[in-house]
N, C-alpha and C positions, 0 to 999 in steps of 0.2 A: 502139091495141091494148089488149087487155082483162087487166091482171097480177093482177086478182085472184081467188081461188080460188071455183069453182062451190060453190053448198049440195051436194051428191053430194060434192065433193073435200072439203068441210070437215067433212063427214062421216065421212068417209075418215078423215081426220087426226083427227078425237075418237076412233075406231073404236081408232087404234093408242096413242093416248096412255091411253088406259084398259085399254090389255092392257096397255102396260108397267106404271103406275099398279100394277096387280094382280101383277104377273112380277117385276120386278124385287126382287129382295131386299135389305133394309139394309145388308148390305156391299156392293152392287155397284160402290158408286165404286173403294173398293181393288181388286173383281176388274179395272177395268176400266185401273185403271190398271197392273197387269200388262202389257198392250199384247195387241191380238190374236191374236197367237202365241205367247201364254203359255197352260201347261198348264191354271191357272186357268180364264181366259174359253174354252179350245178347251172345255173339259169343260161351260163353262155354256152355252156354244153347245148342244152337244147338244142339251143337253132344251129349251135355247130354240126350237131351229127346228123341232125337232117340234113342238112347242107351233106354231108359227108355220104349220106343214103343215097341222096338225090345223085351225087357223082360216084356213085359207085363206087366210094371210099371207106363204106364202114366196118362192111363182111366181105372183101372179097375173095377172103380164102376161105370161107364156106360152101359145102356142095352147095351146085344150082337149086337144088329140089328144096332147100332152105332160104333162098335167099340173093345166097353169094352167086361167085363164078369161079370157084373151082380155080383159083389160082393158086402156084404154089408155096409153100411155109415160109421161104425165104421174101415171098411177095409180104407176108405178113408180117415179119420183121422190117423192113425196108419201112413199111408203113409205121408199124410202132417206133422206130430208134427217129422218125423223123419228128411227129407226134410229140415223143416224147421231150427229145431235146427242144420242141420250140416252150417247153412248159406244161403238156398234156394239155391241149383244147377240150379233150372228150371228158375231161374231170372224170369223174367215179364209171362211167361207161365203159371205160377201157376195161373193166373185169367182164363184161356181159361179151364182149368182143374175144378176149384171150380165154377165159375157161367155164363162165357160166351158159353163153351159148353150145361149147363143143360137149360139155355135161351132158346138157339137156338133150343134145342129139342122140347122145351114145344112149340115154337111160332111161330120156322118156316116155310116157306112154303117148299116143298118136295125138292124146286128146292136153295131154300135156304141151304137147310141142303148140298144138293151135290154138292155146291160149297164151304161154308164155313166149314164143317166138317172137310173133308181128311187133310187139311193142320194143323188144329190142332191135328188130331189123331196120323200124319207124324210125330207132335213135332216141326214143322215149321213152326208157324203161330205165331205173336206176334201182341197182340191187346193192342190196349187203350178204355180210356173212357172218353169221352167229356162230361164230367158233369157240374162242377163247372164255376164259369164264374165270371168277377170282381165283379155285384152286385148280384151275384147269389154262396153262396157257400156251404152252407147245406142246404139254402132254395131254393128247385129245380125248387118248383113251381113259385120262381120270375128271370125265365132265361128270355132270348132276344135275346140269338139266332135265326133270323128266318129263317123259311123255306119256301119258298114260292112255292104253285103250278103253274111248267108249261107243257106243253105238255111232256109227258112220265116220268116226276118227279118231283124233287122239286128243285130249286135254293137256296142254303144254303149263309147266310151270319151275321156274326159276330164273337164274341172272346170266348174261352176256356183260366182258367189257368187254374195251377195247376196236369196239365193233365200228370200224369205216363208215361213213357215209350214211350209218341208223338213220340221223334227224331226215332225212331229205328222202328215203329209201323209200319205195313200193312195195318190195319183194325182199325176204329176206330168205339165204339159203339158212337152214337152222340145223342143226345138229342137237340132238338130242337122246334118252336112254328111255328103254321102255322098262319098267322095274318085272321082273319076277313076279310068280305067285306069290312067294313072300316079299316079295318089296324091294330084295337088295339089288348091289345094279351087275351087271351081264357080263362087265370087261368089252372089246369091244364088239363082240357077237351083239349086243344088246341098245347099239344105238341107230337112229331109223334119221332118216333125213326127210325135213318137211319142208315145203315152200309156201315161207307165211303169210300172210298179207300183212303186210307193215299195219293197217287200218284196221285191223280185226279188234273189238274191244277186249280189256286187257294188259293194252301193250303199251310199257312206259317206257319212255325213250330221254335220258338225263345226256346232254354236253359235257363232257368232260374238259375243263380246260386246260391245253397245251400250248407250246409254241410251237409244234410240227403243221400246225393250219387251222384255222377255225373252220370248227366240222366238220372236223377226220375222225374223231374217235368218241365214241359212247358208251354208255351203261346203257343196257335193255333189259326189261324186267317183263317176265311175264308171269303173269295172273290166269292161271285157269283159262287158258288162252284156247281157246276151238280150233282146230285144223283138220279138214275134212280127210278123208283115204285119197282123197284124188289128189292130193296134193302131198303125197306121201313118194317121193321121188324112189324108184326100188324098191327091193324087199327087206322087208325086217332083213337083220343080218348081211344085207347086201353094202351097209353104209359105208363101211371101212374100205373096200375096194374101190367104192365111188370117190371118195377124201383122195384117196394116193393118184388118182385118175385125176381129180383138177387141182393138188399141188403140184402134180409134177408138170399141169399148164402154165400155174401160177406162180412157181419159185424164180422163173428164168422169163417169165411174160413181160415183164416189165424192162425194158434196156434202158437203167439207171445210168449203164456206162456212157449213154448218147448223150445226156443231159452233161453230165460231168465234163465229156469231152467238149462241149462247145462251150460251157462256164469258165474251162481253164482255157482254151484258147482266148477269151475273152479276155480274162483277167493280164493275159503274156499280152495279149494287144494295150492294153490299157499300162505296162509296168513299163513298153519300149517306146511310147509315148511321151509319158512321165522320165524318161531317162535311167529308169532303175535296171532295168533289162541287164546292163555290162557285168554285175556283178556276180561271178560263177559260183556263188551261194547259191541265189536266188535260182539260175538255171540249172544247177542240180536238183535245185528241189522240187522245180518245174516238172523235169525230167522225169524223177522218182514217181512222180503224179501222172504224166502223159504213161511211164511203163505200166503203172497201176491199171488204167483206163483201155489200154491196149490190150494186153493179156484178162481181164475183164469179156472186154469183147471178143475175143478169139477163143473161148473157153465157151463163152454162153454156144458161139456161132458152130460149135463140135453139138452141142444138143438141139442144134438148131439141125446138123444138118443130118444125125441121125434121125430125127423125126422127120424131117423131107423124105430120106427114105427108107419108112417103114419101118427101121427100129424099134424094138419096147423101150420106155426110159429106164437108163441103170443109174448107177451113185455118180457117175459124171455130174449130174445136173445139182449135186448137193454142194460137191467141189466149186463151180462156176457159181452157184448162188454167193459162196463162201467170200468167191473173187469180188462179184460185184459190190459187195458190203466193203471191201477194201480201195475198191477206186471210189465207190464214193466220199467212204474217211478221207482218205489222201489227197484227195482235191481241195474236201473240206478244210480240211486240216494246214494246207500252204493256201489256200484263200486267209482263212482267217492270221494266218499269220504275217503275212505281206499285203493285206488289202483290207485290214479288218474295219476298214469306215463302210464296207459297200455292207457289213452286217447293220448298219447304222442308219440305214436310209439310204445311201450313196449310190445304191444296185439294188433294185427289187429282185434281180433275177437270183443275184448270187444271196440274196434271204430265202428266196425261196428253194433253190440248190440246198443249202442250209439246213431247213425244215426237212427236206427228202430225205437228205444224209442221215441225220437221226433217227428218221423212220427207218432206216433202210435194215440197220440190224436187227429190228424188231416186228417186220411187218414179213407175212409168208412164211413164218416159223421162225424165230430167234439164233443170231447167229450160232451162236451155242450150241442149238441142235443140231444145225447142218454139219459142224466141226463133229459131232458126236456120232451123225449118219455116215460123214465120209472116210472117219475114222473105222467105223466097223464094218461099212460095206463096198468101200472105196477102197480101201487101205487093209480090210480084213485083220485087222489089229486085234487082238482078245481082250475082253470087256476084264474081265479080270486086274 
């Protein structure tokens, strides 16, 4: 097999490295270490992704008829692993990019697509996702949020945490249960996917504070919250199939290994400078870190290139999520222990590396569960 990049893809990558080169401003390392959901990088997002619209940078592996130009998957990695490792410019955008736009292709309705499209194709649309919830947090199937029908929609009512980029969000994908005749809830035949308007009255939106980013994660509370049918993504009962359709965009969308890999080459520039470099501790443990990061991405690039072409996703992609949460640790992990002034102020990048790292086993399902998915359908292990 061929893992090196065509002239076209390395073109690609000069393509974007010379737009950031040009875009990116002197302070970006501080915006970036804000964290994605911080008021900072949402607002340089902005003008970033227009800028990115504007060059045909933001969808271009979207069909034409939406947008894009029909490039292919491997174009959309190329773009993401660059993106990524400069600190994500697109802040919280990058989900409307990797699986909220390919969602909404696959499921919505016409009238759907020409309300929710344009403003992500603008680059002006920041979404969340109401997933998680106090006794519901990789287990989707035991939420409580309900929804209940009334005339022309559904009345929404309960809690979201953990919820990304809430304070700043327009749109919120929701997940929720519609109760029975009698009341009780459905398993997952019984939860309906809504798309809510952040602004609908209702809707309380509390910061949670972390050190993974200021305004990455929230409490969202809803109150008897209105949501029309038209904004009812699918069919009752269709939700479940819809969920496994943008996790399996969303576990492996993000190439955390890119970031990793340019933080620790950084940090090996920075140690042979300093004169610490000779000592074959230290490049062992370098090492153990670049392997992490390598097999990382060589793993995600097997679901990358099944999906180029035409494969359905299988547990591969629970494996490779599994990898990425380990090159992130490992990086993290000989950063902090050979360099731990740049957690100090020293390095905004490697703070915010940092911040990611700790997300990383908890955001797109908990590592935990992926070990547990590739275990029984990876590995066909008996649950027993």
């Amino acid at each position: 097999m061929e893992f090196g990049w065509s002239e076209e893809q390395q073109a690609y990558k000069a393509r974007i490295r010379d737009l950031l080169a040009r875009t990116l401003p002197d302070d970006w390392e501080q915006i970036a270490l804000h964290g994605p959901g911080s008021a900072a990088q949402t607002d340089f997002a902005r003008g970033f992704c227009k800028l990115l619209a504007d060059e045909g940078l933001l969808i271009p592996h979207w069909p034409v008829e939406h947008g894009g130009e029909a490039m292919s998957t491997w174009n959309h990695y190329v773009l993401g692993e660059e993106l990524w490792s400069a600190g994500e410019p697109r802040g919280g955008q990058y989900m409307n990019v990797n699986w909220v736009g390919p969602v909404l292709m696959k499921y919505g309705t016409p009238a759907q697509l020409a309300k929710f499209l344009p403003p992500i194709v603008a680059g002006s649309a920041l979404w969340c996702q109401g997933f998680s919830e106090p006794q519901a947090g990789s287990d989707l199937a035991a939420l409580r949020t309900m929804a209940t029908p009334v005339d022309g929609g559904y009345r929404v009512t309960g809690q979201k945490i953990w919820t990304s980029y809430a304070g700043l969000a327009n749109r919120c994908f929701l997940l929720a249960r519609v109760p029975t005749q009698e009341g009780a809830p459905t398993g997952k035949a019984g939860i309906v996917i809504l798309l809510a308007d952040m602004a609908a009255p209702g809707i309380t939106v509390r910061q949670i504070p972390a050190i993974i980013g200021e305004g990455d994660i929230h409490e969202v509370f809803f109150d008897n919250v209105f949501v029309s049918n038209a904004d009812r993504l699918g069919a009752e009962g269709q939700a479940w199939e819809i969920i496994n359709f943008a996790l399996q965009n969303e576990r492996t969308g993000i190439p955390r290994y890119a970031f990793s890999r340019r933080i620790l080459d950084r940090a090996v520039a920075r140690l042979k400078a300093e004169g610490r470099w000779d000592d074959p501790v230290v490049q062992d443990r370098a090492g153990r870190a670049l392997a992490l990061t390598e097999a990382a991405r060589l793993m995600v690039y097997r679901v990358v290139d099944q999906r180029a072409h035409g494969h359905p996703p299988d547990a591969f992609g629970n494996v490779a999520r599994w990898a990425v949460v380990q090159a992130d640790n490992g990086v993290n992990n000989f950063l902090t222990e050979y360099l731990p002034d740049g957690l100090l102020g020293a390095d905004p990048m490697q703070q915010a590396h940092h911040q990611r790292a700790i997300a990383a086993g908890v955001a797109s399902g908990a590592a935990e569960i992926q070990l547990n998915l590739a275990a029984s359908r990876f590995l066909e292990l008996p649950r027993a």
